[in-house]
N, CA, C and O atoms as a GROMACS GRO file, in nm:
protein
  528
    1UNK      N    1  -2.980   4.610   3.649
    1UNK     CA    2  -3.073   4.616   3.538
    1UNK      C    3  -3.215   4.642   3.587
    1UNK      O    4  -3.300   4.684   3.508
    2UNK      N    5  -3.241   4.620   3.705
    2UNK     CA    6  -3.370   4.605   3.768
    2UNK      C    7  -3.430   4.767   3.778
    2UNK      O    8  -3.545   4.802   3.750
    3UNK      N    9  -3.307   4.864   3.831
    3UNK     CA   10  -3.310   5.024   3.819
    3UNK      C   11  -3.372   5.066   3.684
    3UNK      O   12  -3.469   5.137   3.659
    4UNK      N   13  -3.274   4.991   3.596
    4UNK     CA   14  -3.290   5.089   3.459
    4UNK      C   15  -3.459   5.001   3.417
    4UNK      O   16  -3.516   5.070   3.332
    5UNK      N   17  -3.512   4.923   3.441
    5UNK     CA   18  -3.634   4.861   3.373
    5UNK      C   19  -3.712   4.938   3.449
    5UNK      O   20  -3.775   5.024   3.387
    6UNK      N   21  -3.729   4.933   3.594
    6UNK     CA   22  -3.779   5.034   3.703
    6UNK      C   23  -3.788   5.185   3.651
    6UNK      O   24  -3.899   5.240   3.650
    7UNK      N   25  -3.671   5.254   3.606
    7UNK     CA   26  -3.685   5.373   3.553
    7UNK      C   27  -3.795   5.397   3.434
    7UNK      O   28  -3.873   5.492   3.430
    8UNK      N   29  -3.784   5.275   3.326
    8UNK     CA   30  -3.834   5.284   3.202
    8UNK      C   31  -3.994   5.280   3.244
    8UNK      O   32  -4.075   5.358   3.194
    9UNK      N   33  -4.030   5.176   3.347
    9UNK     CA   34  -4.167   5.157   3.345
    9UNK      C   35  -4.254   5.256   3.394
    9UNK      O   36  -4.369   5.279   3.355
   10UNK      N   37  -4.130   5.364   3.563
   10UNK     CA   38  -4.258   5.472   3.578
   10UNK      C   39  -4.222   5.583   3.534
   10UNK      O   40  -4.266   5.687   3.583
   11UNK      N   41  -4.140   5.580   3.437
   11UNK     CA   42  -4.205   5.709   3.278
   11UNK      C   43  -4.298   5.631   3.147
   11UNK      O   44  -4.298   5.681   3.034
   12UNK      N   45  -4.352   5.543   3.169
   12UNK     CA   46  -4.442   5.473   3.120
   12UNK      C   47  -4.357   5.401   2.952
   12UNK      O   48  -4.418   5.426   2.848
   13UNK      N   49  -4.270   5.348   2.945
   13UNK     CA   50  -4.196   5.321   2.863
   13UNK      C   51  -4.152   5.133   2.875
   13UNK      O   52  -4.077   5.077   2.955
   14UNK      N   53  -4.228   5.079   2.768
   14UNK     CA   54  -4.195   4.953   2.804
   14UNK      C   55  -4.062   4.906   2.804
   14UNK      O   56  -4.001   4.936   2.701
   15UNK      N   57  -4.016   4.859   2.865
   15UNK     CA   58  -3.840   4.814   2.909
   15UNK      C   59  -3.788   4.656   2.797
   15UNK      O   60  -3.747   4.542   2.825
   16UNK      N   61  -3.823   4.747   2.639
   16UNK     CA   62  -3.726   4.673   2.567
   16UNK      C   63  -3.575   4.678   2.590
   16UNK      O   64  -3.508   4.766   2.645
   17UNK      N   65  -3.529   4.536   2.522
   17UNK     CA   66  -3.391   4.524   2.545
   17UNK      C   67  -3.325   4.656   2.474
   17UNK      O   68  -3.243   4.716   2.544
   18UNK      N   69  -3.345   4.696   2.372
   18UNK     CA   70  -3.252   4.837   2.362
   18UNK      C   71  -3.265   4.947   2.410
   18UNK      O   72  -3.172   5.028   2.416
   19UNK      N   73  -3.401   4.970   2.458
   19UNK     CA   74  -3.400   5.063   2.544
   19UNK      C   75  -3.330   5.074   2.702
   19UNK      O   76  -3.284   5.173   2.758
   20UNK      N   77  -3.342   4.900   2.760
   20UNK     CA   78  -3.242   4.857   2.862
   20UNK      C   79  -3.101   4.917   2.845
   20UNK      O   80  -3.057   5.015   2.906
   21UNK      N   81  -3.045   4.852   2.764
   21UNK     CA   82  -2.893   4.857   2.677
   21UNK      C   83  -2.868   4.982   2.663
   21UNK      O   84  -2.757   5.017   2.703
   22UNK      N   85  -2.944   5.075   2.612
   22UNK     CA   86  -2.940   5.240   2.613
   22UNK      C   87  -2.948   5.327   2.730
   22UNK      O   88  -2.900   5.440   2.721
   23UNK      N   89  -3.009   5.281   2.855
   23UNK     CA   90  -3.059   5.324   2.981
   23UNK      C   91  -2.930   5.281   3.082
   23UNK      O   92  -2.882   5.346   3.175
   24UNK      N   93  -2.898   5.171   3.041
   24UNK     CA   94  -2.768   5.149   3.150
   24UNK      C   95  -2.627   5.228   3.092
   24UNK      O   96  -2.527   5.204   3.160
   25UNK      N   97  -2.612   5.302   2.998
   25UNK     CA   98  -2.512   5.359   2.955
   25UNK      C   99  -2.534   5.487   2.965
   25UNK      O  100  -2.439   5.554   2.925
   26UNK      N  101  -2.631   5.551   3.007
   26UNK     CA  102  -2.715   5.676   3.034
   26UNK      C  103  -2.730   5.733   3.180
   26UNK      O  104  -2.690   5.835   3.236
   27UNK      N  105  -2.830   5.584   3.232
   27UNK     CA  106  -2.859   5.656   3.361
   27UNK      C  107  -2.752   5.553   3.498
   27UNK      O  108  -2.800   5.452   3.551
   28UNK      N  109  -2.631   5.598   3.528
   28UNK     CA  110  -2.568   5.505   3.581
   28UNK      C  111  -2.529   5.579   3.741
   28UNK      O  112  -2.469   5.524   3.834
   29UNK      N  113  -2.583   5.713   3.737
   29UNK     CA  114  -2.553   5.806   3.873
   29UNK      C  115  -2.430   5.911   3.833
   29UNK      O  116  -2.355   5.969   3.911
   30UNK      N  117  -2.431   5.921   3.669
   30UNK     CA  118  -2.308   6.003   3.646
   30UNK      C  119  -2.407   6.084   3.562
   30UNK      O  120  -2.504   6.029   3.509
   31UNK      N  121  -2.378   6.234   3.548
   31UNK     CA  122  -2.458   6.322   3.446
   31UNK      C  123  -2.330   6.323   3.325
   31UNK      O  124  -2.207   6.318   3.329
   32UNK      N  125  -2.438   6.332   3.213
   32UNK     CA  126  -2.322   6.289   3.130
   32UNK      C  127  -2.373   6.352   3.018
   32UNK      O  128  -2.486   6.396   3.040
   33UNK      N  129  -2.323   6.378   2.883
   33UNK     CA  130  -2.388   6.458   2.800
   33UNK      C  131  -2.336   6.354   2.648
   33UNK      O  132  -2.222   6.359   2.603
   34UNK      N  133  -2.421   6.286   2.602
   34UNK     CA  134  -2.414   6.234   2.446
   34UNK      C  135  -2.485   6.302   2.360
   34UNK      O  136  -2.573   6.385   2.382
   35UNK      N  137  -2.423   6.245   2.219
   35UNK     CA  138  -2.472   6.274   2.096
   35UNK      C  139  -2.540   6.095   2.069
   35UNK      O  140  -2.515   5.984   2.115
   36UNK      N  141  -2.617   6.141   1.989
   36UNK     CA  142  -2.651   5.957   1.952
   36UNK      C  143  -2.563   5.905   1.859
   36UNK      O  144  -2.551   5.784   1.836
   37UNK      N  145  -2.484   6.019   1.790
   37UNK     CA  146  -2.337   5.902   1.711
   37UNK      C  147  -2.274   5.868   1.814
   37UNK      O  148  -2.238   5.751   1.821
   38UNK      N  149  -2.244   5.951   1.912
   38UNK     CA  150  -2.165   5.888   2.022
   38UNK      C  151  -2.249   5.764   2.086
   38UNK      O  152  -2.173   5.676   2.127
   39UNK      N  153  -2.352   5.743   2.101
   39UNK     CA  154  -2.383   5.667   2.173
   39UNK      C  155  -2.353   5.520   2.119
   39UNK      O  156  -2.304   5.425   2.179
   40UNK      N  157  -2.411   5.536   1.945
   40UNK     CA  158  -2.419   5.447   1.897
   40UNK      C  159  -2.288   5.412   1.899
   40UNK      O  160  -2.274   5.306   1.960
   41UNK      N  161  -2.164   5.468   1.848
   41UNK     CA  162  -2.030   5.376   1.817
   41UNK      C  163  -1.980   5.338   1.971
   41UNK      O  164  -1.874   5.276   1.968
   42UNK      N  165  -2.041   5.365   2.129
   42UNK     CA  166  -2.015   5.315   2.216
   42UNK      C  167  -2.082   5.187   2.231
   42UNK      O  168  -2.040   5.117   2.323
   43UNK      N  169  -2.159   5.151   2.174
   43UNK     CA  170  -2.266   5.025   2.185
   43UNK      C  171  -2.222   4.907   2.094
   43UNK      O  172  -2.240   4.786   2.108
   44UNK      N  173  -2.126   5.016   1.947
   44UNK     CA  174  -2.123   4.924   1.861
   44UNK      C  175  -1.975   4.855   1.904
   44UNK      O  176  -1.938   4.749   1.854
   45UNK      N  177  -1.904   4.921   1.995
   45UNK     CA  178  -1.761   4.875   2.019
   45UNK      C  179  -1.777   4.773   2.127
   45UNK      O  180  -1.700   4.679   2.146
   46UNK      N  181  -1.910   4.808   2.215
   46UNK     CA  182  -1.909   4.713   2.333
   46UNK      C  183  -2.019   4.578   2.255
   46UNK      O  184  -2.092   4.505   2.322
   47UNK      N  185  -2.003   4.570   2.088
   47UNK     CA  186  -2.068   4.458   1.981
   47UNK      C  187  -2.187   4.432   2.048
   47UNK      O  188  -2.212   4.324   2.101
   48UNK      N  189  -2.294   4.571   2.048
   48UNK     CA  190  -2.424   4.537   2.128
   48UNK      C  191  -2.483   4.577   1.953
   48UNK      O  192  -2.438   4.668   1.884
   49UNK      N  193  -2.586   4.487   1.916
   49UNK     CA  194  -2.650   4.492   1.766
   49UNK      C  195  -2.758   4.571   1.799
   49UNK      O  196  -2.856   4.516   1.851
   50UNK      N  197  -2.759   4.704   1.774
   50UNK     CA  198  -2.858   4.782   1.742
   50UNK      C  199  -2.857   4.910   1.614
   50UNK      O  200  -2.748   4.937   1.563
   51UNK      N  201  -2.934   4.956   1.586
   51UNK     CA  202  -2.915   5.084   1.464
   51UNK      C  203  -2.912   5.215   1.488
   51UNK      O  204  -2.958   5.246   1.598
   52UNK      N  205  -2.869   5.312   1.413
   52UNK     CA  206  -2.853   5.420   1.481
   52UNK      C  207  -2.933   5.500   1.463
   52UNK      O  208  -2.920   5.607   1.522
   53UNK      N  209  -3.039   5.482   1.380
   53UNK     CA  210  -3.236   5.499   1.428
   53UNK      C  211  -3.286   5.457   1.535
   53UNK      O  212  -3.365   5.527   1.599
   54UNK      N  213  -3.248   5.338   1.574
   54UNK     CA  214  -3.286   5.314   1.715
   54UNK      C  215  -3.247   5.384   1.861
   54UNK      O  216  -3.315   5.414   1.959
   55UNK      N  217  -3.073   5.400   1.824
   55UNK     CA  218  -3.091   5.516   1.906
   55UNK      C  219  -3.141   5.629   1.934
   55UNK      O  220  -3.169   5.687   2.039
   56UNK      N  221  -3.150   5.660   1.793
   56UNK     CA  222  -3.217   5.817   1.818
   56UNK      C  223  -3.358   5.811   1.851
   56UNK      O  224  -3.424   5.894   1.913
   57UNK      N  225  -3.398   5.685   1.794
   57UNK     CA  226  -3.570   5.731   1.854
   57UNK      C  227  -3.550   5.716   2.016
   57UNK      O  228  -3.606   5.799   2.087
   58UNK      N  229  -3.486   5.634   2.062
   58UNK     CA  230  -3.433   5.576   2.193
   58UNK      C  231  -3.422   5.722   2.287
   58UNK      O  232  -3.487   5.758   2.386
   59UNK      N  233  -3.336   5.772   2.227
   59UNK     CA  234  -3.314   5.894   2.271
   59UNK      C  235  -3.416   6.017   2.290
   59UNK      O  236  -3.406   6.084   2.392
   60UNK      N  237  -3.505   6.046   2.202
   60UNK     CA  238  -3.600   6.111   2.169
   60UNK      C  239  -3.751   6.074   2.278
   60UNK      O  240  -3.824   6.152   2.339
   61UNK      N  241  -3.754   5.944   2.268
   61UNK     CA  242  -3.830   5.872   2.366
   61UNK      C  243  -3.824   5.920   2.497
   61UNK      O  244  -3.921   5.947   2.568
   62UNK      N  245  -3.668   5.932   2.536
   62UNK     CA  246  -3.675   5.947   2.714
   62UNK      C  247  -3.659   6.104   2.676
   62UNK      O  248  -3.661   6.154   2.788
   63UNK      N  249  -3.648   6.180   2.612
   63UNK     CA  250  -3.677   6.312   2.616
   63UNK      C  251  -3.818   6.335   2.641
   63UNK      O  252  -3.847   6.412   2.733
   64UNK      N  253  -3.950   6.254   2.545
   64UNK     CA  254  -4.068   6.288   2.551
   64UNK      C  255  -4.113   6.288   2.705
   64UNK      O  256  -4.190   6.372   2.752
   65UNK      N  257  -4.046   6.164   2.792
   65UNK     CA  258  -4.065   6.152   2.948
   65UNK      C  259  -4.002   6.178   3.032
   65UNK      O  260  -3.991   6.127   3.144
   66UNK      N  261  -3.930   6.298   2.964
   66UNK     CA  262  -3.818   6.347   3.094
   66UNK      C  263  -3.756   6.288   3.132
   66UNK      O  264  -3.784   6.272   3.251
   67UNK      N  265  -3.654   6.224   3.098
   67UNK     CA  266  -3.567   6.136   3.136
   67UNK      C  267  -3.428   6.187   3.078
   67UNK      O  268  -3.326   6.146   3.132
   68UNK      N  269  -3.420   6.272   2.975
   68UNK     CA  270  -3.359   6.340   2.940
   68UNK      C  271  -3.346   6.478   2.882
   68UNK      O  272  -3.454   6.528   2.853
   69UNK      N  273  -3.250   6.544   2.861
   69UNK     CA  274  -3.236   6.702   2.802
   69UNK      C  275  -3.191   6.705   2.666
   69UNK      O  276  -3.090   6.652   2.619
   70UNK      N  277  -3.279   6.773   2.608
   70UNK     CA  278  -3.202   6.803   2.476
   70UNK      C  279  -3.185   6.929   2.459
   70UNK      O  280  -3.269   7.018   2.473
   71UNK      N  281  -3.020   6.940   2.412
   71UNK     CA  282  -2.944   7.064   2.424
   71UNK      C  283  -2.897   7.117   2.282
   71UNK      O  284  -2.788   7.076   2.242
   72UNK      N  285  -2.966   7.199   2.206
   72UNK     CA  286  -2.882   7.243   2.062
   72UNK      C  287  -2.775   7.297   2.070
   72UNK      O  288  -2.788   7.413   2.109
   73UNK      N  289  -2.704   7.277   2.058
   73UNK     CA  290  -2.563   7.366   2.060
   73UNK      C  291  -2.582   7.417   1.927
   73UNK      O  292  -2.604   7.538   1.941
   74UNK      N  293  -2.585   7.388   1.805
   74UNK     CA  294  -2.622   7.515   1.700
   74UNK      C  295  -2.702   7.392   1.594
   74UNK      O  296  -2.730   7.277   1.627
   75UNK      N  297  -2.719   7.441   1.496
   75UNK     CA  298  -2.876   7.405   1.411
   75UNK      C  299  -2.809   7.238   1.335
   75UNK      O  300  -2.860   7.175   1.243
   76UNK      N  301  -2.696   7.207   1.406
   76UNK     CA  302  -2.673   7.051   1.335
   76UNK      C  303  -2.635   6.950   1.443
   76UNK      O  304  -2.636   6.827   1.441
   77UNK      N  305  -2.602   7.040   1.541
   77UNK     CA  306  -2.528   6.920   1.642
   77UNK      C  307  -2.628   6.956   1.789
   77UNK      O  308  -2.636   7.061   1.854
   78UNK      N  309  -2.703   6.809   1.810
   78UNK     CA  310  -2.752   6.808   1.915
   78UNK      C  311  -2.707   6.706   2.001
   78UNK      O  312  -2.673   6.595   1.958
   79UNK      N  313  -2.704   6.744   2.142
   79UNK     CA  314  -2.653   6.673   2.242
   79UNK      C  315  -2.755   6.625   2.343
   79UNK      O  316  -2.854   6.698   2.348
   80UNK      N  317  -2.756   6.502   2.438
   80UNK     CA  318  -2.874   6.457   2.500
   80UNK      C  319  -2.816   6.490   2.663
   80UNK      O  320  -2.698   6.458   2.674
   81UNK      N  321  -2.846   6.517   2.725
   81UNK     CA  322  -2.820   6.587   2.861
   81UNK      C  323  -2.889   6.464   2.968
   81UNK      O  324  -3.000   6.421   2.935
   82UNK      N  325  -2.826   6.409   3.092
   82UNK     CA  326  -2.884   6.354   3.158
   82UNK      C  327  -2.933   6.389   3.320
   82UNK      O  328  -3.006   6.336   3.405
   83UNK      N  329  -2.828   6.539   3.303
   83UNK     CA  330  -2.931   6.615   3.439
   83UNK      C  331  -2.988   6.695   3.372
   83UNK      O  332  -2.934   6.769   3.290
   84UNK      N  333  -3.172   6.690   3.417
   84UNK     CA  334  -3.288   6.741   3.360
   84UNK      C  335  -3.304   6.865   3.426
   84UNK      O  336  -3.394   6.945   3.401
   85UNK      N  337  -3.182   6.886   3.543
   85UNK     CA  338  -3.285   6.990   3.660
   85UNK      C  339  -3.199   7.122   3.568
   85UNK      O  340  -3.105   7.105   3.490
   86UNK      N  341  -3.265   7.252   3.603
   86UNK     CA  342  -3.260   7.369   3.524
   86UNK      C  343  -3.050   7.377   3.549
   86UNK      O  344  -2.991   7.349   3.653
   87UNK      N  345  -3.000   7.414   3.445
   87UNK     CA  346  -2.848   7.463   3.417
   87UNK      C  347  -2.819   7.508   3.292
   87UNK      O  348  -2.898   7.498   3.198
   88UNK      N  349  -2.714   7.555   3.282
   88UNK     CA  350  -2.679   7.657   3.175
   88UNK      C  351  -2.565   7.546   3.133
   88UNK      O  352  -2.564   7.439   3.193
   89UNK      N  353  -2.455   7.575   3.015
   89UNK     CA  354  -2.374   7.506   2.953
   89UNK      C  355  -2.235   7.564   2.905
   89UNK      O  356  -2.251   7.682   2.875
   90UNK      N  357  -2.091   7.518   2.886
   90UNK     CA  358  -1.999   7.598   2.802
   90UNK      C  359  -1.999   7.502   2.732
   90UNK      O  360  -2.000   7.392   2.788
   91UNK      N  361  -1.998   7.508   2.605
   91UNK     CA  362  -1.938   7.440   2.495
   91UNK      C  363  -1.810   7.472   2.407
   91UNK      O  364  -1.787   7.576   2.345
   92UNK      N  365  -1.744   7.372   2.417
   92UNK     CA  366  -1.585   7.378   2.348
   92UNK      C  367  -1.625   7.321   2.230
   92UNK      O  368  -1.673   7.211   2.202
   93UNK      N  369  -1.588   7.437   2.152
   93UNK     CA  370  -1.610   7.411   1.946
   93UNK      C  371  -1.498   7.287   1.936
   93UNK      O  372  -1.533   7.181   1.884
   94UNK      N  373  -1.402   7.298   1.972
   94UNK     CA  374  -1.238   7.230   1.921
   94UNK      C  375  -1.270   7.100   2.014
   94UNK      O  376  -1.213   6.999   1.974
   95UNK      N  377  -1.336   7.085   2.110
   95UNK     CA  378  -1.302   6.960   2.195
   95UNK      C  379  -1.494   6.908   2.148
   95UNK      O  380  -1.515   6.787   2.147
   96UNK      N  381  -1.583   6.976   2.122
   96UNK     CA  382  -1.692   6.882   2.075
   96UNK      C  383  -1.722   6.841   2.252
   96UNK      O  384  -1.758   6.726   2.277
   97UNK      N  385  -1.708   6.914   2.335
   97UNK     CA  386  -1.716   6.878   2.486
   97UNK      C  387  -1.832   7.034   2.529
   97UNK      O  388  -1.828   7.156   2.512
   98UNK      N  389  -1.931   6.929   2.594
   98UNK     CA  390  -2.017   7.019   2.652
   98UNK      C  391  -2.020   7.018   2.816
   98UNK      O  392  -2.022   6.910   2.874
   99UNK      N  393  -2.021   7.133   2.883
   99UNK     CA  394  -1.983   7.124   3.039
   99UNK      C  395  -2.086   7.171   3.125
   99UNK      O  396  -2.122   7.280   3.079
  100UNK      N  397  -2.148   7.144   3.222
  100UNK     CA  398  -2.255   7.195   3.309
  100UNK      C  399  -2.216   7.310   3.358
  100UNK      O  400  -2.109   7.304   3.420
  101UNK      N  401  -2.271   7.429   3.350
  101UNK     CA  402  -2.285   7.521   3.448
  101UNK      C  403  -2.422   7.536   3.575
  101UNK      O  404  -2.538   7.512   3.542
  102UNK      N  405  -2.388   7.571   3.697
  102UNK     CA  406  -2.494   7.558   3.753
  102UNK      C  407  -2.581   7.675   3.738
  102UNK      O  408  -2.525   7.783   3.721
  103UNK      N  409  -2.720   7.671   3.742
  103UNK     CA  410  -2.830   7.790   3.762
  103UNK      C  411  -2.757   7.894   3.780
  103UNK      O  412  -2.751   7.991   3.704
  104UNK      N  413  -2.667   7.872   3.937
  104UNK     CA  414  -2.677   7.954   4.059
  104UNK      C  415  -2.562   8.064   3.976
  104UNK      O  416  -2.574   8.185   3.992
  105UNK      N  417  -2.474   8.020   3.906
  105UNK     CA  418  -2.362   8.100   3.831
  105UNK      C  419  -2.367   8.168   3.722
  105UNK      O  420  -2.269   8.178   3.648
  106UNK      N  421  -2.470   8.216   3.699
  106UNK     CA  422  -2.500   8.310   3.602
  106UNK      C  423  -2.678   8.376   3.616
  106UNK      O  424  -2.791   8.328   3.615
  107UNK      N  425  -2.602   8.539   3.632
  107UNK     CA  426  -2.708   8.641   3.646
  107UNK      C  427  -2.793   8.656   3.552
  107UNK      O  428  -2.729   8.670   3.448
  108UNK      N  429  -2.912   8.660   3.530
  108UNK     CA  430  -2.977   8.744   3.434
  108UNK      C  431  -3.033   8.892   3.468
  108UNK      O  432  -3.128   8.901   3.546
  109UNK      N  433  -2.985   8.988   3.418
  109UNK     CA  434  -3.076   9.074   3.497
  109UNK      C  435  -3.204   9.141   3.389
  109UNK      O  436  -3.287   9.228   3.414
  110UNK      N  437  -3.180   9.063   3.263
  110UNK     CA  438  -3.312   9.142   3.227
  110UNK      C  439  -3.378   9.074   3.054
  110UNK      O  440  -3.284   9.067   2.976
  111UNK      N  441  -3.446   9.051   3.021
  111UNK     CA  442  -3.461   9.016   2.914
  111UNK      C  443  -3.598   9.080   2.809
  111UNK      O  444  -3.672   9.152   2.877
  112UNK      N  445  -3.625   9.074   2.725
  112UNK     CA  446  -3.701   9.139   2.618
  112UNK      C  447  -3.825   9.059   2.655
  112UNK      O  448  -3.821   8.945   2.700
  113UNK      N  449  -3.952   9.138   2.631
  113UNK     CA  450  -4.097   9.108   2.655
  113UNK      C  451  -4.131   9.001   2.543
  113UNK      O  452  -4.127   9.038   2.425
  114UNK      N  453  -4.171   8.850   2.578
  114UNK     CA  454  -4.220   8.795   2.481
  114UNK      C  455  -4.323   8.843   2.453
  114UNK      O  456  -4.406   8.918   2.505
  115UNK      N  457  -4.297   8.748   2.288
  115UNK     CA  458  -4.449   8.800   2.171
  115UNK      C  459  -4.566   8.813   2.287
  115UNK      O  460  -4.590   8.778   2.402
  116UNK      N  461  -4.634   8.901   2.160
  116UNK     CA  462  -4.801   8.840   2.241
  116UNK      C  463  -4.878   8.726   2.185
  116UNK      O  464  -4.892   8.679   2.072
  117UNK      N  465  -4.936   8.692   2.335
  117UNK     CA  466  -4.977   8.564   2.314
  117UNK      C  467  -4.859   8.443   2.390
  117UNK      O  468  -4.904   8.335   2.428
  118UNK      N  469  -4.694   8.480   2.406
  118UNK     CA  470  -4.619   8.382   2.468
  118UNK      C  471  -4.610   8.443   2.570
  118UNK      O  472  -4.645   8.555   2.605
  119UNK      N  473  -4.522   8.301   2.650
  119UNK     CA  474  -4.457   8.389   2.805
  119UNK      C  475  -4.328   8.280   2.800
  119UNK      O  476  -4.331   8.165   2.757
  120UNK      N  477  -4.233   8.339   2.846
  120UNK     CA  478  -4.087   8.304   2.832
  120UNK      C  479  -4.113   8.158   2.952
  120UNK      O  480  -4.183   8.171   3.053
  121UNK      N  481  -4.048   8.040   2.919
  121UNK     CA  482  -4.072   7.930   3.002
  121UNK      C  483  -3.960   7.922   3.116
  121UNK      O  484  -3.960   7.905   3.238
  122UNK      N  485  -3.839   7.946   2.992
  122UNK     CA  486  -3.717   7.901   3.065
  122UNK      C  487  -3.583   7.955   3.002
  122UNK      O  488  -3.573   7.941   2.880
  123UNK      N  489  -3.492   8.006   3.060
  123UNK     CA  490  -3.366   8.066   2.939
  123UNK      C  491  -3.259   7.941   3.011
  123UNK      O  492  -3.252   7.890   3.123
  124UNK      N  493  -3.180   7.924   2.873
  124UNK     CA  494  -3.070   7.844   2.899
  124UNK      C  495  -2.953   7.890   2.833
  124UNK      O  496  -2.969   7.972   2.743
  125UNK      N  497  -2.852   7.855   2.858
  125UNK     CA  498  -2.778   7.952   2.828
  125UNK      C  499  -2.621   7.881   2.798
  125UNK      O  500  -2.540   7.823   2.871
  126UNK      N  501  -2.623   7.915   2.660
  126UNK     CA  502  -2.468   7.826   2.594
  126UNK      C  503  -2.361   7.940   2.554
  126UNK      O  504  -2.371   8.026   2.468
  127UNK      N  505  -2.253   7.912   2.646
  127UNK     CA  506  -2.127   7.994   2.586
  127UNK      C  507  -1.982   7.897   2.552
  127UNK      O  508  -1.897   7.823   2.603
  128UNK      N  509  -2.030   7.965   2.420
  128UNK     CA  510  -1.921   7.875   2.267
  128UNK      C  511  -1.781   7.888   2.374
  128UNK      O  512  -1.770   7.961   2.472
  129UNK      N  513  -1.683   7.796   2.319
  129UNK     CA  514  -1.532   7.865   2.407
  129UNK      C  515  -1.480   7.810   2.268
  129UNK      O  516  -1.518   7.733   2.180
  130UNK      N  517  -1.355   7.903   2.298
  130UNK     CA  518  -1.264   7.871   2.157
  130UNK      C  519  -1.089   7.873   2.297
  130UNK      O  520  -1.071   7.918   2.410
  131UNK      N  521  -0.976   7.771   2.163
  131UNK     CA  522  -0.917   7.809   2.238
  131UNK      C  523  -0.821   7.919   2.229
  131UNK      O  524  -0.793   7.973   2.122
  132UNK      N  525  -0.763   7.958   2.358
  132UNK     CA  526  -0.663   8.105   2.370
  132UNK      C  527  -0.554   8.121   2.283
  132UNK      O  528  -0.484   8.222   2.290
   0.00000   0.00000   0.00000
């Protein structure tokens, strides 16, 4: 517990108990990819009393400090990512399962001139899978 309070304090995040409770199911040395319904009915089965506003701000929180990724897979279902470092994704429609791809495995060789006035930050890159 001492890690996860340690984590919370130098992204400047005071180390409430649900944010504790949320951080040890998150950051445990496994990359792992939730939804906050998922999170929440894992919390509510292990009868930990919290709301599922709380997760999400919970969630939203360690996004603001990098502590986590947030990944749209399309305009209703978002997923929280716990390796931050740059990767691409496959997502399975039928399994609701999102999978890491690394950087290194997918080429770009070219992309369209942002607007003026932007400059492209970062491309990430989700391919839907259906099954065969």
């Amino acid at each position: 517990m001492n890690s996860i309070k340690n984590i919370l304090r130098n992204s400047s995040l005071r180390p409430t108990k649900q944010r504790i409770m949320i951080g040890k199911l998150l950051f445990n040395d496994t990359n792992k990819h939730v939804t906050a319904e998922s999170l929440y009915r894992e919390l509510k089965a292990s009868e930990q009393k919290i709301s599922l506003a709380t997760v999400y701000n919970t969630l939203h929180d360690f996004c603001e400090k990098k502590l986590l990724k947030k990944v749209n897979v399309d305009a209703e279902k978002v997923y929280f990512d716990t390796n931050t470092n740059p990767h691409h994704h496959f997502y399975s429609d039928s399994e609701k399962l999102l999978i890491d791809i690394s950087k290194d495995k997918i080429k770009i060789h070219g992309l369209p001139k942002a607007p003026k006035g932007k400059k492209i930050k970062d491309v990430e890159l989700i391919a839907h899978l259906s099954d065969s």
